[in-house]
C-alpha positions in Angstrom: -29.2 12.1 -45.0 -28.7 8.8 -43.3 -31.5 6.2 -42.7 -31.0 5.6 -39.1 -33.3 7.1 -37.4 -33.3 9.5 -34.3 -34.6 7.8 -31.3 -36.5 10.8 -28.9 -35.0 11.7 -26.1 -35.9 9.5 -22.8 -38.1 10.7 -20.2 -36.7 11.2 -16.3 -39.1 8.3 -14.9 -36.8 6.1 -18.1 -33.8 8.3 -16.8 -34.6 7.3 -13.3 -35.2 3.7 -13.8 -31.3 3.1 -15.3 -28.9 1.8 -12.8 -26.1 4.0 -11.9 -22.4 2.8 -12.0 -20.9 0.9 -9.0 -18.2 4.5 -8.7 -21.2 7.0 -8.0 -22.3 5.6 -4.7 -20.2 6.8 -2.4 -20.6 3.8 0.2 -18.1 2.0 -2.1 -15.9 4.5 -1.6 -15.9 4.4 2.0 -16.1 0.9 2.1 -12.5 0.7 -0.5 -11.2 3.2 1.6 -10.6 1.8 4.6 -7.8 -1.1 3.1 -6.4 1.0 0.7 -5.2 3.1 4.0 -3.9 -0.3 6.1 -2.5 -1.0 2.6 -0.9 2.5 2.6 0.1 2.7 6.0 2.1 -1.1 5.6 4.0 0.2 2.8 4.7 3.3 4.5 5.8 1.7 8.4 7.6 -1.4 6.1 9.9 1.9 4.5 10.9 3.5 7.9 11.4 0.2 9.3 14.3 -0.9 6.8 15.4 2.6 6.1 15.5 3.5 9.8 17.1 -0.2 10.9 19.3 -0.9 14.2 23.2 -1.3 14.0 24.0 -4.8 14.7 25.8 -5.2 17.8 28.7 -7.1 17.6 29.9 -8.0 21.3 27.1 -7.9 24.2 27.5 -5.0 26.7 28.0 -7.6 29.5 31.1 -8.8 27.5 32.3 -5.8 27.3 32.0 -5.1 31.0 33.8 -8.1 32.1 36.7 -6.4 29.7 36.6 -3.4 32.5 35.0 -1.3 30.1 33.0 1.0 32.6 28.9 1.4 31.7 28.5 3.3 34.7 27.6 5.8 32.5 25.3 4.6 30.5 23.4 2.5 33.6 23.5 5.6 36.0 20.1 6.9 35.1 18.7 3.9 35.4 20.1 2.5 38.4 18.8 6.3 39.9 15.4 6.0 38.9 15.4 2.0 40.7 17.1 3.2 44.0 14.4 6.3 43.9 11.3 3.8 43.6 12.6 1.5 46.2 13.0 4.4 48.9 10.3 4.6 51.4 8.4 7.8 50.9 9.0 10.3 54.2 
């Protein structure tokens, strides 16, 4: 047999009295929480941004107005909605 002895087994109030890791209270979970998510949600709006990016424009639209190129097209909706707020109700 070996010649360290067997220590007895510790009572609840010695049981009680130990500190419990910083990871079993769950305030420290709530309180971790709430970066890791901005943290999360960076990375994730920081991927749709570059994936997701705007074509470069390489001649202004009012350039290519002056060239004849008609944008009544493209302007209609918008010039309908102004002329529609401006009228006088009846």
């Amino acid at each position: 047999m070996s010649s360290v002895p067997i220590a007895p087994d510790p009572s609840p109030a010695v049981l009680a009295a130990i500190p419990a890791p910083w990871w079993r209270f769950p305030m420290v979970w709530l309180v971790l929480a709430g970066p890791a998510i901005v943290v999360a949600a960076c990375v994730v709006t920081m991927v749709i941004a570059f994936r997701h990016a705007d074509v470069v424009l390489t001649e202004a639209p009012a350039r290519a107005a002056a060239r004849g190129v008609p944008l009544a097209g493209a302007t209609a909706p918008a010039l309908q909605a102004r002329n529609h707020a401006a009228t006088p109700a009846r």
